[in-house]
C-alpha positions as CSV (number, residue, x, y, z in Angstrom):
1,X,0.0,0.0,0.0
2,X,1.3,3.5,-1.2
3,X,-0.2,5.8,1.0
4,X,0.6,9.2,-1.1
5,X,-1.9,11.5,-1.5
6,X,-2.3,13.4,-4.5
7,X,-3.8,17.0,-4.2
8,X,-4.8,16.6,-0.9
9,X,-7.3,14.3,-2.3
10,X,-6.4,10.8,-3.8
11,X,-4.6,8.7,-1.8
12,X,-2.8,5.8,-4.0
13,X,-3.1,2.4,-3.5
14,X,-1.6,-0.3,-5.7
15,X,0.0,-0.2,-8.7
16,X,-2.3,-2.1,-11.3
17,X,-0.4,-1.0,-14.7
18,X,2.9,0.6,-15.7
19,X,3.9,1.8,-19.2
20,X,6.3,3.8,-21.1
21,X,4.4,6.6,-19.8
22,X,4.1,6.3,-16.2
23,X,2.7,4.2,-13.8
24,X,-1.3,3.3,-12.9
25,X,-2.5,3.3,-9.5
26,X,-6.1,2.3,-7.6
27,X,-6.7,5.3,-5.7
28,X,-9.2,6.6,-3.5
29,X,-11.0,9.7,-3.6
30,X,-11.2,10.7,-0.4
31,X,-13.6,13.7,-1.2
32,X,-16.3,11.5,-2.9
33,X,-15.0,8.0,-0.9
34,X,-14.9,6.0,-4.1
35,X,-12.4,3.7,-5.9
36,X,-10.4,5.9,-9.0
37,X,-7.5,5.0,-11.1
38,X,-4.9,7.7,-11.0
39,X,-2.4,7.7,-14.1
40,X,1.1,9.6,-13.2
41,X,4.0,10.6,-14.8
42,X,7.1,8.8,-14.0
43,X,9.9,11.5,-13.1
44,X,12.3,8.2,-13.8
45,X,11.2,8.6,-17.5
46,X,12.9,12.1,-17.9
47,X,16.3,11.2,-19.1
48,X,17.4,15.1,-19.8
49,X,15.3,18.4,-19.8
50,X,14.1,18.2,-23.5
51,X,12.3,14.7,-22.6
52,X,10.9,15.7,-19.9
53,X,9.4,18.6,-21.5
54,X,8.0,16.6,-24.3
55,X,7.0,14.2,-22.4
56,X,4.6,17.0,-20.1
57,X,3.6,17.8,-22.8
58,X,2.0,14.9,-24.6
59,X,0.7,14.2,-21.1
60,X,-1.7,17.1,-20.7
61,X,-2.8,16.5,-23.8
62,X,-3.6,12.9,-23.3
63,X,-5.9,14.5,-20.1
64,X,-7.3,17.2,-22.2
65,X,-7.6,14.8,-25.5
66,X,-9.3,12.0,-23.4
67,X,-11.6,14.3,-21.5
68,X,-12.9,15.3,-25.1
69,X,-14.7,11.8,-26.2
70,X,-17.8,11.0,-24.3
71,X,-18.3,7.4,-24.7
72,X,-19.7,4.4,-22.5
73,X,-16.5,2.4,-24.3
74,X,-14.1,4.9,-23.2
75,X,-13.0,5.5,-19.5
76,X,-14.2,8.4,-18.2
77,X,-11.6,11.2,-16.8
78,X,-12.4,12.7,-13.7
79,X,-9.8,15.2,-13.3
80,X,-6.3,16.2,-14.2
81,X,-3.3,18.3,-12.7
82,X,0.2,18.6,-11.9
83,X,2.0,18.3,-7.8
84,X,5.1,18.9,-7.4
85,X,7.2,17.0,-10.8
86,X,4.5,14.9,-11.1
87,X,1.6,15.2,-13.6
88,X,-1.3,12.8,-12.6
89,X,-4.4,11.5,-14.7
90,X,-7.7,10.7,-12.2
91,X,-9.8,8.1,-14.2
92,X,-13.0,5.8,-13.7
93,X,-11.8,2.3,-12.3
94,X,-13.2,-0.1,-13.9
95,X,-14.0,-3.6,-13.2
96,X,-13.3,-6.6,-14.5
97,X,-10.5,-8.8,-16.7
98,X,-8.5,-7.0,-19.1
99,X,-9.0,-8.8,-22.8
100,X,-5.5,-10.4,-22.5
101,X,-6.1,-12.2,-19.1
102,X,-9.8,-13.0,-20.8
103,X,-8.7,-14.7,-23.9
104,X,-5.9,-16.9,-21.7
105,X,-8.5,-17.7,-19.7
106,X,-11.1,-19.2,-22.6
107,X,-8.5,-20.7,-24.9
108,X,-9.8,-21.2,-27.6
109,X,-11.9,-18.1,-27.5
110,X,-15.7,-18.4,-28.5
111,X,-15.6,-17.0,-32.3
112,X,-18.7,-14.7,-31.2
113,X,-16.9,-13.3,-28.4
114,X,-13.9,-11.9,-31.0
115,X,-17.0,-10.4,-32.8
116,X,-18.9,-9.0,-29.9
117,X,-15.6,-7.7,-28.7
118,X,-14.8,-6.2,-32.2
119,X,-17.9,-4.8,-32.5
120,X,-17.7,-2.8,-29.8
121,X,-14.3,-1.4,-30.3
122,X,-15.8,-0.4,-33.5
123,X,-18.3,1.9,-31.9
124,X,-15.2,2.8,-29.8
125,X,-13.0,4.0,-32.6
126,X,-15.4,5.4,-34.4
127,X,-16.1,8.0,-31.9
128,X,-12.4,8.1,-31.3
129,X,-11.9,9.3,-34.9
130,X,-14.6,11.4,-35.3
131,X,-12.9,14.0,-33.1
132,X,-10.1,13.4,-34.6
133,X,-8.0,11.4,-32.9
134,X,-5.6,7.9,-33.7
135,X,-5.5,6.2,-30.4
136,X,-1.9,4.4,-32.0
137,X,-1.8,2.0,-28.9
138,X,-5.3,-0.7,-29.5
139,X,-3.9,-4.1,-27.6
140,X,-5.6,-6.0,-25.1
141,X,-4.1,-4.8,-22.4
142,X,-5.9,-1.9,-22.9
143,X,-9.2,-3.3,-22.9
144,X,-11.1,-4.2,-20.1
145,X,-13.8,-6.5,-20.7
146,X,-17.0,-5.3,-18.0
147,X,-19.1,-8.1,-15.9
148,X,-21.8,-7.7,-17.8
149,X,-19.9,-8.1,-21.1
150,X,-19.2,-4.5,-22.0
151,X,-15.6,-3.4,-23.1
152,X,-13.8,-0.3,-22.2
153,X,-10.7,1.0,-23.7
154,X,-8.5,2.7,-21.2
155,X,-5.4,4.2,-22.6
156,X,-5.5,7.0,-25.0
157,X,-2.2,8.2,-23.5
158,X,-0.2,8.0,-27.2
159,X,-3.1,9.2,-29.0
160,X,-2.4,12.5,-30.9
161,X,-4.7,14.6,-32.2
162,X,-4.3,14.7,-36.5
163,X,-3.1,18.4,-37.0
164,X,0.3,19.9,-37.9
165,X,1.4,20.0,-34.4
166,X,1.6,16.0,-34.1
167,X,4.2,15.7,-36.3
168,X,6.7,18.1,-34.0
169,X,5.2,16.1,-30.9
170,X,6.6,12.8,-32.5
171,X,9.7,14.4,-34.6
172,X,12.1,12.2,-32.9
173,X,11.8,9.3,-35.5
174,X,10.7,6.6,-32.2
175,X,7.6,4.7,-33.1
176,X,4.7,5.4,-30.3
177,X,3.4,1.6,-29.5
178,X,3.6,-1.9,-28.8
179,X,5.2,-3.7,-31.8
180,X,3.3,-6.8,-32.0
181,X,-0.2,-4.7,-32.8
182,X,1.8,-2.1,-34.8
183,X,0.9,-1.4,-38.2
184,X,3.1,-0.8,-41.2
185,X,3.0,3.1,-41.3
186,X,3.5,3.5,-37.8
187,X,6.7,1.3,-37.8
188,X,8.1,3.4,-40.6
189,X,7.2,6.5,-38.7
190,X,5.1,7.7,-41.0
191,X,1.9,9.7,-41.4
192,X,-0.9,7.7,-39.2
193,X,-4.9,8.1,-39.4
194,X,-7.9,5.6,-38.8
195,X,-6.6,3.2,-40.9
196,X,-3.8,2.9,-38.5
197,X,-6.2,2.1,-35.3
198,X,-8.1,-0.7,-37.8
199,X,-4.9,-2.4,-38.6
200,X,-4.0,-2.8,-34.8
201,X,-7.8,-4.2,-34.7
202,X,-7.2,-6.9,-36.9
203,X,-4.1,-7.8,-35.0
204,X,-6.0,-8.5,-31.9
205,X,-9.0,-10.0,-33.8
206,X,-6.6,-12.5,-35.3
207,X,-5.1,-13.1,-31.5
208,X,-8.4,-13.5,-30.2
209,X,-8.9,-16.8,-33.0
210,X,-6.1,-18.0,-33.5
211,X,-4.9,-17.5,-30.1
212,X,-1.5,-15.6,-31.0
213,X,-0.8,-12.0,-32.7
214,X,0.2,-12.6,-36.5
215,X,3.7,-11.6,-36.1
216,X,6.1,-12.5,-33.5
217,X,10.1,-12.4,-33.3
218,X,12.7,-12.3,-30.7
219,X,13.2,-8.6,-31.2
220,X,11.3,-5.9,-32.1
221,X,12.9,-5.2,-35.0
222,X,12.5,-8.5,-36.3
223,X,8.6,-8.1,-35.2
224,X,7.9,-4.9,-37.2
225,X,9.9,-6.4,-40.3
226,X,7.6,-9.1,-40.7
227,X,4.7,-6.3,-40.6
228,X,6.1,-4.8,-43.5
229,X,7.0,-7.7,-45.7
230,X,5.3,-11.2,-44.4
231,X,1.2,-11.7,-45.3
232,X,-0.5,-12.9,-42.4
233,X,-1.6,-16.7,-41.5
234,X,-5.4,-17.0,-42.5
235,X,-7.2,-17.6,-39.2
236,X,-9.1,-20.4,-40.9
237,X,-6.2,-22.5,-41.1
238,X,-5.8,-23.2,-37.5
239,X,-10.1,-23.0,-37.0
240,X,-11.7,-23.9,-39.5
241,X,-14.8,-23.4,-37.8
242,X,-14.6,-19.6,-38.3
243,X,-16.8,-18.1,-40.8
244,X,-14.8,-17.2,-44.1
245,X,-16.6,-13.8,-44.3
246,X,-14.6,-13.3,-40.6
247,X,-11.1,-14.4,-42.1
248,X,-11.7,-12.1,-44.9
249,X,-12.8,-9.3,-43.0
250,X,-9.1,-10.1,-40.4
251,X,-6.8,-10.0,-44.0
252,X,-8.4,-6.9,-44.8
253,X,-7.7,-5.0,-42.0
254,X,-4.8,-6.3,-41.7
255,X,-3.3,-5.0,-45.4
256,X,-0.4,-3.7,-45.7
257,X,-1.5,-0.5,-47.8
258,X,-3.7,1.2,-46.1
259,X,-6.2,2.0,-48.8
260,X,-6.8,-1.6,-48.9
261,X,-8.3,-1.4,-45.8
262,X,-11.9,-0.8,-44.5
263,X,-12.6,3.0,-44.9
264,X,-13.8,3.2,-41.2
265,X,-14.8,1.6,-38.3
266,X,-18.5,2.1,-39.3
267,X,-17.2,-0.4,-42.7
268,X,-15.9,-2.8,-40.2
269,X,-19.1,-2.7,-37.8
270,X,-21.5,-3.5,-41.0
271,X,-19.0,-6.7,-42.2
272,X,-19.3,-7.9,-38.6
273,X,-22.9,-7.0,-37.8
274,X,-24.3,-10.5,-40.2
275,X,-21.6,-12.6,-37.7
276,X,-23.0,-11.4,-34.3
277,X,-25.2,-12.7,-31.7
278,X,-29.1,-12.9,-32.4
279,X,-30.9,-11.0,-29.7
280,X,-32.4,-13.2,-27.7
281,X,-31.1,-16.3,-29.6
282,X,-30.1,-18.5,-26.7
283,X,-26.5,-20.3,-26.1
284,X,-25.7,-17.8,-29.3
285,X,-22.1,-17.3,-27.1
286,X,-20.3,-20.5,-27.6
287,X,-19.4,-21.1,-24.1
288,X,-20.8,-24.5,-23.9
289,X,-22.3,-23.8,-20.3
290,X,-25.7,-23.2,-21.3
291,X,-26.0,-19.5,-20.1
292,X,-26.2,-16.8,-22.5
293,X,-25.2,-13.6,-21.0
294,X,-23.2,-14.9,-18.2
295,X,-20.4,-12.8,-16.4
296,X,-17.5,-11.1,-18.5
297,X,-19.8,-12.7,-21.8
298,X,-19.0,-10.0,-24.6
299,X,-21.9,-11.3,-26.2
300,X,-24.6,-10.2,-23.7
301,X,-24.6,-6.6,-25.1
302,X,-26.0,-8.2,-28.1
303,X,-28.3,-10.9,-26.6
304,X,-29.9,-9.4,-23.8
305,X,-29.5,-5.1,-25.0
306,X,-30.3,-3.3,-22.2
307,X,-31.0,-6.0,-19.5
308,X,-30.4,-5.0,-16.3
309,X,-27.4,-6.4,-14.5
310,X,-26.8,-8.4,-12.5
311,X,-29.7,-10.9,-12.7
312,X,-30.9,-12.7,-9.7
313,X,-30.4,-15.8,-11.0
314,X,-26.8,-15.5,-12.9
315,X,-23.7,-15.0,-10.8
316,X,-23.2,-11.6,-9.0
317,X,-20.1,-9.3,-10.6
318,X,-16.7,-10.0,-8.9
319,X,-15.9,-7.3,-5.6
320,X,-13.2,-5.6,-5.9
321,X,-10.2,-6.6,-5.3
322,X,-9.7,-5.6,-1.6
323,X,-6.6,-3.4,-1.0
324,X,-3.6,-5.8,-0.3
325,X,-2.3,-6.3,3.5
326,X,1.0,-7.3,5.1
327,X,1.5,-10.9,4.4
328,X,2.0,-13.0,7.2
329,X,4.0,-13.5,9.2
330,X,4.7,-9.9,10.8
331,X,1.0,-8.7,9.8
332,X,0.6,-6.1,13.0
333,X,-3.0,-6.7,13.6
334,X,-3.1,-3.7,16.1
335,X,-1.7,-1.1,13.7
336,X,-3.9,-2.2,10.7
337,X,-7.4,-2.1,13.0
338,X,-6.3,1.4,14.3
339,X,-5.8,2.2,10.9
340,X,-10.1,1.3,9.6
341,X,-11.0,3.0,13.0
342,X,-8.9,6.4,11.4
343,X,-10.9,5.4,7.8
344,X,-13.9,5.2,9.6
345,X,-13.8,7.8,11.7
346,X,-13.1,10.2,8.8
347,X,-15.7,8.5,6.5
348,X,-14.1,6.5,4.2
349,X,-16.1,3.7,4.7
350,X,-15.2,2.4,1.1
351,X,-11.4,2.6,2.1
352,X,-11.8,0.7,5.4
353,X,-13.7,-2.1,3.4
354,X,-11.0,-3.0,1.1
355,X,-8.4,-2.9,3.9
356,X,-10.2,-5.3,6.0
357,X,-10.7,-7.5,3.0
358,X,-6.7,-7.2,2.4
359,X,-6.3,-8.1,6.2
360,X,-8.3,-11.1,7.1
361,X,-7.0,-13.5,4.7
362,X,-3.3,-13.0,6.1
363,X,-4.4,-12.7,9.8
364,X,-6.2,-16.3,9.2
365,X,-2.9,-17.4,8.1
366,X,-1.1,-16.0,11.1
367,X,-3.5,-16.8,13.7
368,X,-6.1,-19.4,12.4
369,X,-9.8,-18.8,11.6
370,X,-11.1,-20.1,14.8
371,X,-8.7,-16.9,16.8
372,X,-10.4,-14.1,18.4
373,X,-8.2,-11.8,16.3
374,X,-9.9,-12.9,13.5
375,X,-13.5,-13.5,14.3
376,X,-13.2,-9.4,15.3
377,X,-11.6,-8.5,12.0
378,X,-14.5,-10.6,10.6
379,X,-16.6,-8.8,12.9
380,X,-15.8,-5.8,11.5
381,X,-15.9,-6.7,8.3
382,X,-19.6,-7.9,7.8
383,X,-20.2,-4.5,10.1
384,X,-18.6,-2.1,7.8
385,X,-19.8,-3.7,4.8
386,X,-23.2,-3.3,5.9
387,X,-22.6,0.3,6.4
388,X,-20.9,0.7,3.0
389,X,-24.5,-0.5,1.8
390,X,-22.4,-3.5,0.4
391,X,-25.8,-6.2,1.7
392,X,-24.6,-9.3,-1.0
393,X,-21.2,-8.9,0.3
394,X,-21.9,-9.1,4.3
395,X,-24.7,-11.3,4.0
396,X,-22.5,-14.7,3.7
397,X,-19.9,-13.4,6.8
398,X,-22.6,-12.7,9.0
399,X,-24.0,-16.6,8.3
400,X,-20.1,-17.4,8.6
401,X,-19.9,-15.9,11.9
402,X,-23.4,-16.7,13.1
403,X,-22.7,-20.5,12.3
404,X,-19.3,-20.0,14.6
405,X,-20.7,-18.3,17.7
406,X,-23.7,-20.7,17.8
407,X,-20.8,-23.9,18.0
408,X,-19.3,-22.0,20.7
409,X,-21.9,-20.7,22.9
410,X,-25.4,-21.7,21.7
411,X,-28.4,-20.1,20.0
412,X,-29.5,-18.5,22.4
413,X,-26.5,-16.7,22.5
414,X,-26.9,-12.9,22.2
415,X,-24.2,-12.3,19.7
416,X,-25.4,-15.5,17.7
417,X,-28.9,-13.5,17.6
418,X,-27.1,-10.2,16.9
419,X,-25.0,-11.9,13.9
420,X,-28.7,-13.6,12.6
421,X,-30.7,-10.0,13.6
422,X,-28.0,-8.3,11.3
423,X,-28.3,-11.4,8.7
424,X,-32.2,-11.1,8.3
425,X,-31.7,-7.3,7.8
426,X,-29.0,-8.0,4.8
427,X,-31.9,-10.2,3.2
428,X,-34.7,-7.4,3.5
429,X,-32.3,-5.1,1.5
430,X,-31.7,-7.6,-0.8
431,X,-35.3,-7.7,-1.4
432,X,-35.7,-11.3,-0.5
433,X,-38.5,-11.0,2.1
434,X,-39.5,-14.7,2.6
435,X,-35.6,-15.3,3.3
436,X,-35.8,-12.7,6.0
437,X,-38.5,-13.7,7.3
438,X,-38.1,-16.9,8.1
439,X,-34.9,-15.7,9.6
440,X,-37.0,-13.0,11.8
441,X,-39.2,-16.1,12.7
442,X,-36.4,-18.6,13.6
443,X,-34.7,-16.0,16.3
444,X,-37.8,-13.9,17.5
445,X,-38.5,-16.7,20.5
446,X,-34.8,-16.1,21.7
447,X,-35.8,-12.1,22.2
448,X,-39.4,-12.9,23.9
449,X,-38.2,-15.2,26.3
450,X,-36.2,-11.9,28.2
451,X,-32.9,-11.8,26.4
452,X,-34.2,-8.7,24.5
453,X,-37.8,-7.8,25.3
454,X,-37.0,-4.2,23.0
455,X,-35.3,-6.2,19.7
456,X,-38.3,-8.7,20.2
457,X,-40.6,-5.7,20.0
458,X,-38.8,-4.7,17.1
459,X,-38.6,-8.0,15.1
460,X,-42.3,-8.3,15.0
461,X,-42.8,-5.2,13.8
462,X,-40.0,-5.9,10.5
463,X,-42.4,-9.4,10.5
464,X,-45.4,-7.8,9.8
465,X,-44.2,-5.5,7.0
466,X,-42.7,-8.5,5.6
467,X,-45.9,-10.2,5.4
468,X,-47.2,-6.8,3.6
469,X,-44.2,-7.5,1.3
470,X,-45.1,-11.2,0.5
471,X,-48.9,-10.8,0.1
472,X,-50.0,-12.0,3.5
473,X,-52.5,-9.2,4.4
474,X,-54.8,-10.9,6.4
475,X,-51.6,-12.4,8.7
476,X,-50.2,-9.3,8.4
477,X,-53.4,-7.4,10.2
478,X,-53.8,-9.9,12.5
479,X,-49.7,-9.7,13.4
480,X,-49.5,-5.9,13.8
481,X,-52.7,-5.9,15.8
482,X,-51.7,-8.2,18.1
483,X,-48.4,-6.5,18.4
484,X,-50.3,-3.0,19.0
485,X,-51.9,-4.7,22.1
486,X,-48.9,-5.6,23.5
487,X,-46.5,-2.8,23.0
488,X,-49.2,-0.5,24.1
489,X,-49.2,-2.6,27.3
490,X,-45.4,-2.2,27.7
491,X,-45.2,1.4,26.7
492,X,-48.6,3.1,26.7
493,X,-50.3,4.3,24.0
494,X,-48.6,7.7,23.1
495,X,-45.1,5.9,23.1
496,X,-44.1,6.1,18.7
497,X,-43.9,2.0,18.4
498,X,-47.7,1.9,19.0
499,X,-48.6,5.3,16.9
500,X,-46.9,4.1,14.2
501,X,-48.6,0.7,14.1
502,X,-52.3,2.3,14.0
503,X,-51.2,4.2,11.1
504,X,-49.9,1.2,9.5
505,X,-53.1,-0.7,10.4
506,X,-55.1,2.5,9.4
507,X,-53.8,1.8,6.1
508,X,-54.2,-1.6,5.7
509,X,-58.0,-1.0,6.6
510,X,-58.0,1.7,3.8
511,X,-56.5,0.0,1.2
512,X,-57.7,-3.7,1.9
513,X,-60.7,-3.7,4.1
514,X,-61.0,-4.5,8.3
């Protein structure tokens, strides 16, 4: 964990990504107490005065370049500056798996997923262009493919805009980009456009089918020579199972001329748009398991437009990734809790979750998962998470912890009831009110039997707007009226409990009859 704050504002976290460029950082924003990225400058980069300054300068115009397109597929930029030496970039995060960890992990990829994903990079670039701008850098590393299936390009950073001034930015002859995705212009250091941004598309199409890029050598040199001179394998060679309008459409962007490519990304987007998913049309994803739409599926854009995400009956979208703690051994327990107290106390209830995710697993290691050390961590955790509004997330550590205490000391146990009270509240928020019912039901004769006469009170009263919620009006009137009786005999019949059950029994009788 970094701990540097940037403007008084952004505390850094980990380094997710480093480049030519600078370096990438999960950050917080401790204004707005959300998850950022923050992009910086590396002062390592800056060789001799004349580099540096070039290299400022290409930088504000990446934030001020980047900040122009307003796109769902681009990464939105939150803000921009300069501290001290440093120039830093304050970006969405995004979750999810960038497209080079996706493809190792579906080898062979899915022919519709390199189509999905292709067609929407198109709608990407084409926005990209229109402004204009080359983005000279399309790999996937620099796409992150979305739970629910969506891509995002992240890295404009070598983009230039296409006026005069590009050429002086770049007058030092060195090619801008990664070689294996480089097209034939750009390694000669000549003029680049569009065209340039299609060629680097069919590279990482023809990766995503084939499973490799098209050119690889031991140097770079040797890489961007076989751009210029050596055609490319036809991906229907090693799959035959690819459509041939697909191989054509991968040899024509992948042309060495230029003008023998597709005019635009729209041209590309209309050869792919035959080849994509059918709304609606089922396993249309390849993945074999049955679920169209599933998590990190490129093709849900296509078969379910517009569905909300995530469903209840598909797997929820990954957390993210808790801040990383001391490993054990040497994790000091002590300084790291006095730490979320500090978080806490100043708000950042989003920070404090993600350092108590990083802590627990190395705590357990140190001291066991039965230790009191880590039942409190765990403790915490579930606590915070509820406050963070994070119900999915605490839900299965308060049934963890529930499930412990209850082994230990019974169900009758206060803090067994406390970690099942706190449960049954998760599921109401989760809008599962069966679920919390029954778990309202199961602990409510621990509270009336004098552990908690005021909880018991209380738990009746979330029973019967539960039964509302179900459809039980009938047990729900009969419920709140005998609780009425009974909490005006405990606290008289001004106190708020029974004033606010008339009302609700006032409307009951309005809407659905004595």
């Amino acid at each position: 964990m970094n701990g540097r704050v940037i403007a008084d504002r952004y505390e850094l976290s980990t380094v997710i990504g480093q480049g030519g460029m600078g370096q990438v950082w999960t950050a917080y924003d401790r204004r707005l107490d959300r998850r950022v990225a923050v992009k910086l400058l590396r002062p390592d980069r800056m060789a001799a005065a004349t580099a540096a300054d070039e290299m400022r300068r290409r930088f504000i115009r990446e934030c001020r370049v980047t900040a122009q397109v307003a796109h769902p597929g681009l990464v939105t930029v939150h803000d921009a500056g300069s501290e001290d030496d440093d120039l830093y970039l304050v970006m969405q995060y995004v979750e999810g798996a960038d497209l080079a960890d996706h493809l190792a992990e579906h080898e062979p990829y899915p022919w519709p997923w390199a189509v999905s994903i292709a067609a929407q990079l198109c709608a990407v670039l084409a926005a990209v262009h229109a402004v204009p701008i080359v983005h000279r850098d399309l790999k996937p590393r620099n796409v992150m493919v979305k739970p629910d299936g969506t891509v995002t390009v992240l890295d404009l950073g070598v983009a230039s805009v296409i006026d005069t001034d590009t050429t002086r930015l770049t007058h030092t002859g060195s090619p801008i980009g990664s070689p294996a995705y480089m097209a034939p212009e750009q390694a000669m250091g000549g003029a680049v456009g569009p065209y340039t941004d299609l060629y680097a598309l069919g590279v990482l199409i023809h990766e995503l089918l084939s499973g490799n890029v098209p050119f690889t050598g031991p140097t770079a040199l040797g890489v961007l020579h076989r751009h210029l001179y050596e055609p490319p394998l036809p991906v229907r060679r090693i799959r035959p199972e690819i459509p041939e309008p697909l191989e054509t459409l991968v040899l024509r962007l992948l042309a060495k001329d230029p003008q023998h490519r597709p005019s635009g990304a729209q041209e590309v987007y209309r050869e792919l748009a035959p080849l994509l998913p059918a709304h609606g049309n089922g396993n249309g994803n390849g993945n074999g398991n049955g679920t169209p739409g599933g998590p990190l599926d490129p093709t849900r854009p296509f078969l379910r437009p517009f569905a909300p995400w995530p469903d209840r009956a598909a797997a929820p979208a990954p957390a993210p990734t808790p801040a990383p703690a001391p490993t054990a051994p040497g994790l000091d327990v002590a300084a790291a809790v006095d730490e979320v107290k500090r978080l806490l106390g100043e708000g950042a209830i989003t920070q404090a979750v993600d350092m108590l995710g990083g802590i627990l697993p190395a705590a357990a290691a140190e001291h066991g998962e039965t230790s009191p050390v880590v039942r409190i961590l765990r403790k915490q955790y579930a606590t915070t998470l509820m406050d963070d509004g994070q119900y999915r997330r605490a839900l299965p550590e308060l049934r963890r912890l529930a499930e412990d205490r209850a082994a230990e000391a019974g169900a009758a146990d206060p803090q067994t009831l406390q970690y099942r009270y706190d449960a049954a509240q998760c599921l109401e928020q989760l809008g599962e009110p069966a679920a919390a019912l029954a778990e309202y039901r199961a602990v409510l004769p621990y509270y009336e039997t004098g552990v908690d006469p005021a909880r018991a009170f209380d738990v009746r009263h979330r029973m019967g707007n539960l039964l509302l919620a179900v459809g039980d009006h009938t047990a729900a009137q009969q419920h709140l009226q005998s609780l009425l009786y009974d909490a005006e005999r405990a606290y008289g019949h001004y106190h708020p409990l029974p004033e606010a059950l008339r009302r609700a029994l006032e409307r009951q009788q309005r809407f659905h009859g004595p």
